[in-house]
N, C-alpha and C positions, 0 to 999 in steps of 0.2 A: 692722761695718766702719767704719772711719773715712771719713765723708764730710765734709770738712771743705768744698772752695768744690772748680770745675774746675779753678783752677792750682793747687791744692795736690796736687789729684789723681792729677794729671797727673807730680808730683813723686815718687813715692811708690808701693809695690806693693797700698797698702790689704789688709794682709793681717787676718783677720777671727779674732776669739775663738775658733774652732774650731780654729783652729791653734794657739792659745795649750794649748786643751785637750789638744790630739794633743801637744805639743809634750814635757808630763809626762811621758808612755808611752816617749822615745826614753830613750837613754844619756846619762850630760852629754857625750861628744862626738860623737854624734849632732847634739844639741839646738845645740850652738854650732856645728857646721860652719854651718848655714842661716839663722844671725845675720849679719843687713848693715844697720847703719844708713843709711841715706841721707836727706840732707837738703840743698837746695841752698846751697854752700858755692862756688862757679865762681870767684868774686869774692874770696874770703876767704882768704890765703892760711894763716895763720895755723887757721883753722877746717878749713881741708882736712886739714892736718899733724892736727893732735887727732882729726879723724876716724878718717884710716886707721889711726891708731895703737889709735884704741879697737877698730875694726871686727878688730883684727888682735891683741888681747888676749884672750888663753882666760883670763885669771883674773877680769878684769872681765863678760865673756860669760857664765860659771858662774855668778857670783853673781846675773845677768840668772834663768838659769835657777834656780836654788836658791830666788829667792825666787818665782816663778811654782810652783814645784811647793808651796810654802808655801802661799801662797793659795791655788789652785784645787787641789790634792791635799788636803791637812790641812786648809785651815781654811773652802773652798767659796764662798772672796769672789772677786770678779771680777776680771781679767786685770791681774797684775801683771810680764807678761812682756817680754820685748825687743819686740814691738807695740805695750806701751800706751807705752815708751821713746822708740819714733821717733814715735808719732803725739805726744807733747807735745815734742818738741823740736823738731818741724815746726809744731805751733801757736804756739811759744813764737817761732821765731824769723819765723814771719810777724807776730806781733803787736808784734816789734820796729820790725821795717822796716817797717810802716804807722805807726806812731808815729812814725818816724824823717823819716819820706815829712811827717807834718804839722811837725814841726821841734821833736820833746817829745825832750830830749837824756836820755840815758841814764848814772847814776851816773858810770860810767868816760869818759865826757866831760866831766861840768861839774863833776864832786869832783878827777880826778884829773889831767884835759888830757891822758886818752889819749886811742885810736878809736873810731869806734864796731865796729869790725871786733872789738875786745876787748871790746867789750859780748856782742856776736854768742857769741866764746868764751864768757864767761860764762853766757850764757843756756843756750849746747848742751852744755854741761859740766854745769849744775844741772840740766834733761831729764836726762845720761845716768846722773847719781850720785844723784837725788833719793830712790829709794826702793829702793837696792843694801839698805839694813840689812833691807830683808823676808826677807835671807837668814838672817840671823839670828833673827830673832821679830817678830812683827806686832807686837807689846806696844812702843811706844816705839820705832819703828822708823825714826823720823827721826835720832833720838842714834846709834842703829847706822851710819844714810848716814854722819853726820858722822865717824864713828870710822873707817870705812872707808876713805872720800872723801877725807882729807887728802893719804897719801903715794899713794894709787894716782893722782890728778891732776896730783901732782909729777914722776908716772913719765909721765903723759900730754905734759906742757909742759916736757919737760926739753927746752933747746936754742930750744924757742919765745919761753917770755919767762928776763929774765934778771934777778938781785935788784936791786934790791928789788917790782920791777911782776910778780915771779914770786907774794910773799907775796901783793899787792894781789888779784893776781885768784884767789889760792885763797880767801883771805878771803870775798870778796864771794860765790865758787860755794858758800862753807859756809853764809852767811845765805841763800841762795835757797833749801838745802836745808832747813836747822832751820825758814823764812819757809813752808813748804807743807803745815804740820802743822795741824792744825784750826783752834790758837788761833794762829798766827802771826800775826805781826806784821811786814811788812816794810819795810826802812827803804831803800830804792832801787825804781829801775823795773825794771831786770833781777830783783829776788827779788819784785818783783808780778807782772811776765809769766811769771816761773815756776809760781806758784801757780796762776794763772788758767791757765795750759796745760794745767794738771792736772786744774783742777776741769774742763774741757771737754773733758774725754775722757768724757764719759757717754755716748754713742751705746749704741743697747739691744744692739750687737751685743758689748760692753762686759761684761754685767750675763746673757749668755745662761747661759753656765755655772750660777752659784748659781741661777736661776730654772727651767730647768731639771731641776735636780736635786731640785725642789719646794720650794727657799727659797724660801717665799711670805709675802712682808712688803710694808709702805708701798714701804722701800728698793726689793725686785726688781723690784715691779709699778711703780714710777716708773719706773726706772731703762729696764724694757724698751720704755716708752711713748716716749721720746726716737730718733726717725726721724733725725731731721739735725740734725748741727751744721756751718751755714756762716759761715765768717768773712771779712770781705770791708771793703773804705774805705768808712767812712760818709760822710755831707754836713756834720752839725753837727758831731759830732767823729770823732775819728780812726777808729776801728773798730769796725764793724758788726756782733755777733752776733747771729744769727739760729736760733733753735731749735725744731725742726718735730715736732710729736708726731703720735701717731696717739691719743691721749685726753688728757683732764683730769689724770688720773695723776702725767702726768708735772710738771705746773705743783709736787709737791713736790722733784723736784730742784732746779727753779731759785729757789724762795721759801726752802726749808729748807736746800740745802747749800751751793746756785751761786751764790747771794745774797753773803755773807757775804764768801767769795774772789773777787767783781768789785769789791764797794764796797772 
């Protein structure tokens, strides 16, 4: 279960990897009737529109599914379902607005003198296309998002922006996406808060499935050692991670994986 802080919580149904499990077993439209992102958007008008539009797309919803039956049917790695989707695109856009809250301006304000409301877009856009290409093969499966990601996003912001701030922010949602691959490299704040959304979705409720099923490695027995992830306003700087184990174990997610996508 994603436990990320109580207002995030409070945002959100925290639905847990055992759903992602059950989810394999339905029909694809089964599997996408019970797909609803939510993420709070009240303020955003622009982020509202993208939302219901994706919440209401069975081609994009499939691929949610296609690549969750990839992972957890085929190849027995942990939840890459419309779950792990909203729980980073609820991390990604709190760790927006806590940055934004200390006055750390975000690409699409200080490159391009738009909002920050279009940051927001771009960050909930790169959560919902980040890892669509798992539909296609785990192998390289960022190049897949980006092949996918281009015109299905054009279909999402058709009428929201218009050219040429239509090309800027597909742009920027492609590097968030290519920016959250192991060796990425990202060159804005929205394709860092992407990555980092990502990599903190480790909660062991995450990592149940392959462990489980007796993948017993560093990876699973770290992975199920991570109790909490809460993210909350620091003092010195902006944003507070705080990650709660129940052993030692778990200290290699955050030295060997977590590490690497915070610095």
């Amino acid at each position: 279960m994603a436990r990320l802080d109580k207002e995030l919580r409070e945002r959100i149904d925290d639905p847990v990897s055992a759903e992602a499990e059950r989810e394999t077993l339905l029909t694809p439209a089964e599997a996408t009737a019970q797909m609803r992102i939510k993420v709070p958007a009240q303020r955003n008008a622009k982020l509202r529109t993208v939302l219901e539009r994706a919440n209401a797309d069975e081609g994009l919803k499939a691929w949610w599914h296609v690549a969750n039956v990839n992972a957890i049917k085929r190849l027995g790695i942990n939840d890459h379902s419309w779950v792990h989707i909203q729980i980073v695109a609820n991390i990604g856009l709190r760790l927006l607005r806590l940055l934004a809250k200390r006055g750390v301006e975000p690409a699409m304000v200080s490159d391009y003198d738009m909002k920050r409301e279009d940051a927001e877009v771009v960050v909930v856009l790169g959560a919902l296309l980040h890892c669509i290409g798992m539909a296609v093969h785990r192998d390289r499966h960022e190049d897949w998002s980006l092949f996918l990601a281009e015109p299905k996003m054009r279909q999402l912001l058709d009428g929201v922006y218009e050219e040429p701030e239509l090309t800027v922010v597909c742009s920027e949602v492609l590097q968030a996406i290519t920016s959250h691959r192991e060796s990425g490299r990202p060159l804005t704040l929205e394709a860092g808060i992407v990555r980092v959304a990502d990599a903190l979705d480790i909660e062991e409720g995450r990592s149940r499935i392959p462990f489980e099923r007796g993948s017993v490695s560093i990876h699973s027995i770290s992975a199920a050692a991570i109790d909490e992830v809460v993210i909350s306003e620091g003092k010195e700087r902006a944003v507070s991670v705080e990650i709660k184990m129940n052993n030692s174990a778990g200290l290699y997610q955050v030295d060997e994986l977590l590490k690497a996508k915070l610095h």
